[in-house]
N, C-alpha and C positions, 0 to 999 in steps of 0.2 A: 482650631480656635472657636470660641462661643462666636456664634453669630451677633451681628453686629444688630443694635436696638431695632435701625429703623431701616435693613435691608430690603422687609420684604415692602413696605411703606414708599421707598424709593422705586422698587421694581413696579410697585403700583402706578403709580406715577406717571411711567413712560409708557402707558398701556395704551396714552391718549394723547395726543396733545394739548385735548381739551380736559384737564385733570380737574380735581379735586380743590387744588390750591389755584387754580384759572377762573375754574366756575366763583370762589370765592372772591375774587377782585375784582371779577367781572359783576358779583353781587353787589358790590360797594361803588360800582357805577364808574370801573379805572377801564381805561381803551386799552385792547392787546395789540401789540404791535410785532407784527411777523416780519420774521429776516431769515434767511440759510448762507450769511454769509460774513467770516470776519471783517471783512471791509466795510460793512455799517455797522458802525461802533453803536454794541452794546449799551454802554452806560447814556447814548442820547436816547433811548428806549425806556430808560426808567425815570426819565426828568415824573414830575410830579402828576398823580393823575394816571402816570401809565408805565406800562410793562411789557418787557422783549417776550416771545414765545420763539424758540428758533424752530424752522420749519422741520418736521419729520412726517412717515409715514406707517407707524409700525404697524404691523400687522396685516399688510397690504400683502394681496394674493397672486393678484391680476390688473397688469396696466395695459390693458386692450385699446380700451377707450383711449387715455392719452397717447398709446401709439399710435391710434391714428391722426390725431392731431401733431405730434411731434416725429412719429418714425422711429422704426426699432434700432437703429443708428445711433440712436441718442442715449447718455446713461443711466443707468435704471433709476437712479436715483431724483433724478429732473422729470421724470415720467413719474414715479411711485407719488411724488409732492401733486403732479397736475391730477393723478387719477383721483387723489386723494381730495383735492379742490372740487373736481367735477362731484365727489358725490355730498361733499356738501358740510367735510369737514374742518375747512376753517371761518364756517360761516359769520362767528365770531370776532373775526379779526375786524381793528377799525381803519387799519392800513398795512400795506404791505411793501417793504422797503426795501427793494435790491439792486444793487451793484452790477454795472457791465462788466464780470471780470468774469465770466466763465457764460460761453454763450449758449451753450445747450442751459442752465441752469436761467437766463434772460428768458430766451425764450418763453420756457415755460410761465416765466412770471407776465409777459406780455399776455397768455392765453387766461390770465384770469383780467385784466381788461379785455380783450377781442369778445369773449364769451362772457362777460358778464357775469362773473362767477361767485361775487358777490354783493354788487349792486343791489340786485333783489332784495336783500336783507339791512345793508347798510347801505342807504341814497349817497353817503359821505364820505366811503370807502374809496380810497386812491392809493395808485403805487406810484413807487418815484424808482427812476434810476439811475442810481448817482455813476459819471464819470472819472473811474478811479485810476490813478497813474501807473505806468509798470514802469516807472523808476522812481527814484527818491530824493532827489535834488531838492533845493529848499524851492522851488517853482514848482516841485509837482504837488509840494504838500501844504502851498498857500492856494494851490486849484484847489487841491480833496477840500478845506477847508471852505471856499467860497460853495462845493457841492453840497459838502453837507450843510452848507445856512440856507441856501436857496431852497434843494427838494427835502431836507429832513424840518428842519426847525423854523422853517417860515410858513409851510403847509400843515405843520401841527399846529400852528400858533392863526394862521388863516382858519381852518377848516373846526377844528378844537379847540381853540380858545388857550393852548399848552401856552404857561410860563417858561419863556425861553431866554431869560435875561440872565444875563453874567450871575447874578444869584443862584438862579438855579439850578445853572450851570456847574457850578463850583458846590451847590449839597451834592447833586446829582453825582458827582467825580465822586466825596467823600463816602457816599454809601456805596459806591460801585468797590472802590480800594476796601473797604470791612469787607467785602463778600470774597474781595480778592486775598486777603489776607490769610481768611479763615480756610480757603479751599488751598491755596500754597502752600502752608502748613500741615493741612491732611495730608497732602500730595509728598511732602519731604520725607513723611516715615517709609517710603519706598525704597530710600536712599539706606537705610537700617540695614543690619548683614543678615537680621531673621526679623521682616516688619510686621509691625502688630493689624496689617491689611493687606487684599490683594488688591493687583491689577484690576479684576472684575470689580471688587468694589470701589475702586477710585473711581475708574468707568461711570459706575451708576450715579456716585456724589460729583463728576465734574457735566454730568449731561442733567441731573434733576437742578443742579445751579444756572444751567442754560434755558430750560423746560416751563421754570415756574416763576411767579414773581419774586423776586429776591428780598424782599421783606418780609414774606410769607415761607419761604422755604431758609432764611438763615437762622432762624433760632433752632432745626434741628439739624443744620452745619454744625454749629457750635456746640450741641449737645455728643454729636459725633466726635469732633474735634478732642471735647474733653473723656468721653469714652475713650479712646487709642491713647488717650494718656496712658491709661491703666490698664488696658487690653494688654493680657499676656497670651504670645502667638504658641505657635506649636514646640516644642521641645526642639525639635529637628524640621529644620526648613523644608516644607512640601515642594522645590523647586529644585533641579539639579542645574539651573543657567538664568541666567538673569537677560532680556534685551528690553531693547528700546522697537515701540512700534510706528512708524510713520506714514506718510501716504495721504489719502483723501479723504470722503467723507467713511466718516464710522461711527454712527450713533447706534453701532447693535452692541452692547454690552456680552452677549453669547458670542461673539468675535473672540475677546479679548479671553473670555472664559475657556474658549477652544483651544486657546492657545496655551493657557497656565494649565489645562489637563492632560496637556502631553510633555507638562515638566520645565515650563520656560516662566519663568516669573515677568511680566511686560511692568518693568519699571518707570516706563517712560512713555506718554502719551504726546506723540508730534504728529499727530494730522488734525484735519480739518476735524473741529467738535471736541479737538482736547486741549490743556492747560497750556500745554509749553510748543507755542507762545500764545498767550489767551487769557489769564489771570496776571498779571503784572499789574501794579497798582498803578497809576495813573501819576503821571510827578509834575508840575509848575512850574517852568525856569521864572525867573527873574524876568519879567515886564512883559510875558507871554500874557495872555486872554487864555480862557478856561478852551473856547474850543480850538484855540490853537493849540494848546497841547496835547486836546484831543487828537487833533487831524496828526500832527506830529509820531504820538502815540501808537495811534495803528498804520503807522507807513512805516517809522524808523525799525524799529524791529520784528516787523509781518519776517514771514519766513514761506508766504505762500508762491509755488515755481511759476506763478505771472509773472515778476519779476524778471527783467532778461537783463539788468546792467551787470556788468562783469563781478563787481562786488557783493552781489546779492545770491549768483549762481554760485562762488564760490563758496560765501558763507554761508550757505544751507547747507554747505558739506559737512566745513566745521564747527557747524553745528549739532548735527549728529552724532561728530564726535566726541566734541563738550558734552553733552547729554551723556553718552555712555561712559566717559571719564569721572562725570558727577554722580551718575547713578551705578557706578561700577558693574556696565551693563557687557555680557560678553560676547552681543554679536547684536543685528539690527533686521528688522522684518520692515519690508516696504512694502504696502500694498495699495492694489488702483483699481478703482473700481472700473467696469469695462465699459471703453469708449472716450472716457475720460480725459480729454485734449492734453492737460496741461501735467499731469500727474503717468500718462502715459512714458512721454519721452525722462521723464523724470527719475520714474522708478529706472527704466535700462539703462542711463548716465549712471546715476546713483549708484546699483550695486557695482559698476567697475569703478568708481573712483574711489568709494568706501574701502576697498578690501586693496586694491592695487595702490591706491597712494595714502591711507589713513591707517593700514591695517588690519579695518574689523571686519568681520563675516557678514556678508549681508546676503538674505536672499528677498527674493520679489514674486509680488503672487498678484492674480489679478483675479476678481470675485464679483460679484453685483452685488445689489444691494442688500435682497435677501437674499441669506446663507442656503444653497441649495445640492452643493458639491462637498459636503462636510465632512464625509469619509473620504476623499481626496485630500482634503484640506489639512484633514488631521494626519494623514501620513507625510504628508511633505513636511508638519512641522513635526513630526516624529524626528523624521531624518535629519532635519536644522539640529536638532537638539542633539542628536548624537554625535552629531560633527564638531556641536559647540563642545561638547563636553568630554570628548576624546582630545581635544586642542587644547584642554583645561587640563584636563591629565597628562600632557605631554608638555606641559609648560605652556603654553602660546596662549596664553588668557591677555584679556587687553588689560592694559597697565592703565 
């Protein structure tokens, strides 16, 4: 296929966190607001004035330093963020807003209060951490609701001067759903039997819509969007098996690349930093308040394995398998990054219920953050692949 307009533009992009379309709304005098995690909802990040940046650390060599403030114990990924803090890369930020839901990942956000890691530069700089429920009862999601008014929207509105009133509220929903819309609709031509995009490039378009301001980076969603109207793909599909990938964090787009070059198309992006679930438009019942259906929003259909009520563990199953039913995906990759609490006991549940009570092939891998076992990596999914695809030829494709 021609390359897509604005690949390499995207690839730019995540070179920094502090990009190009940052620096620009940082010029227009908007506060960045840092998060790494779905449980502070997104769209209170772009109320008026400001914009989410989700935490990453690319191109990170060496977390010496935060290991010795955090311990090699801990996942590369909550150390790559602190290394990355100490040397001075999100100096920028006007707050930082994270969730008790993954405690090596706290941790580290406490170490930028302990060490003052950005006070120096911003006197007005504060984290919050919000109290987030592992179950879903309508009691746990009139607490997240009370969290998020108290340390998201009262501290923006104390410290910032943020318009935080049902008005704003309610623009803020409407531009978050356009940005949700736009990237859904990229994400569906996956679903196509030869799609006019890959996995890697969904990848790049679902992390540069996390990465940038979303007023700043949706007009070349949109221009994308309408390019794959018209994008005509290869003759003959470059995949010989279609999966769905799942698991924890993965914001390395050469992940997902690794994997489509040894013949697996990743039709389906379910971990932490991808779409589903993560772009769903934001909806309004009948006599709800704007942040009550926020709070509502990101608790009823999180799919993250914090979660322990019986309903929530079973449904992340059939969930995967929904996914590869919709994306007519023919087997499923789990992977956890090492050390990783919650995604640990996850994946080894996971691949025996998927294949023993669902059906579908799944296998599990566990990697850090950066890709450093690649020739490893790539033979194991060599062999997926041929498993998938011997099972395809013998009949036993998932229906």
């Amino acid at each position: 296929m021609k390359d897509l307009k604005y690949r390499i533009f995207f690839e730019r992009l995540l070179d920094d966190v502090k990009n190009e379309l940052v620096d620009r709304a940082l010029d227009d005098g908007r506060l960045a607001l840092g998060y790494s995690c779905y449980f502070v909802p997104e769209v209170l990040m772009n109320l008026d004035g400001c914009f989410s940046v989700r935490l990453r650390a690319p191109g990170i060599t060496d977390t010496s330093v935060a290991t010795y403030y955090m311990s090699e114990k801990t996942c590369m990924y909550s150390r790559s963020v602190l290394e990355r803090a100490i040397e001075g890369g999100y100096n920028f930020f006007a707050a930082l807003l994270s969730s008790e839901t993954c405690s090596m990942m706290n941790r580290c956000h406490e170490h930028f209060e302990m060490l003052n890691l950005i006070k120096d530069t911003n006197e007005k700089f504060f984290v919050c951490h919000l109290d987030s429920p592992f179950v879903t009862k309508d009691y746990a999601v009139k607490h997240y609701e009370r969290q998020l008014r108290k340390h998201i929207l009262d501290r923006l509105h104390e410290v910032y001067g943020v318009d935080v009133s049902e008005e704003a509220l309610l623009t803020a929903i409407e531009k978050h759903n356009e940005l949700c819309r736009v990237v859904t609709r990229i994400g569906n031509y996956r679903k196509q039997e030869n799609p006019p995009l890959t996995g890697y490039e969904f990848h790049l378009i679902e992390l540069v819509s996390e990465c940038c301001p979303h007023d700043l980076i949706l007009p070349y969603l949109k221009e994308t969007l309408e390019e794959l109207s018209t994008r005509v793909p290869d003759k003959e599909p470059r995949y010989r098996v279609r999966v769905v990938l799942g698991g924890g964090e993965n914001d390395d787009p050469d992940f997902t690349k690794l994997i489509e070059d040894t013949g697996a198309f990743v039709v389906a992006d379910r971990y932490c930093f991808g779409s589903l679930p993560g772009r769903e438009e934001i909806a309004i019942k009948e006599g709800e308040t704007a942040l009550g259906a926020i709070a509502r929003h990101y608790i009823e259909p999180n799919q993250c394995p914090r979660f322990m009520n019986p309903e929530k563990v079973h449904g992340r199953k059939a969930y995967f398998k929904q996914l590869a039913q919709e994306y007519r995906a023919d087997g499923l990759i789990v992977q956890q990054m090492k050390f990783c609490e919650y995604w640990e006991y996850e994946r080894m549940y996971c691949q025996q219920v998927m294949e023993e009570e669902y059906g579908l092939p799944c296998m599990g891998i566990e990697k850090e953050y950066v890709n450093t076992s690649v020739g490893q990596l790539r033979t194991r999914f060599q062999a997926f692949v041929e498993a998938l695809e011997i099972k395809k030829l013998s009949g036993g494709a998932t229906e």
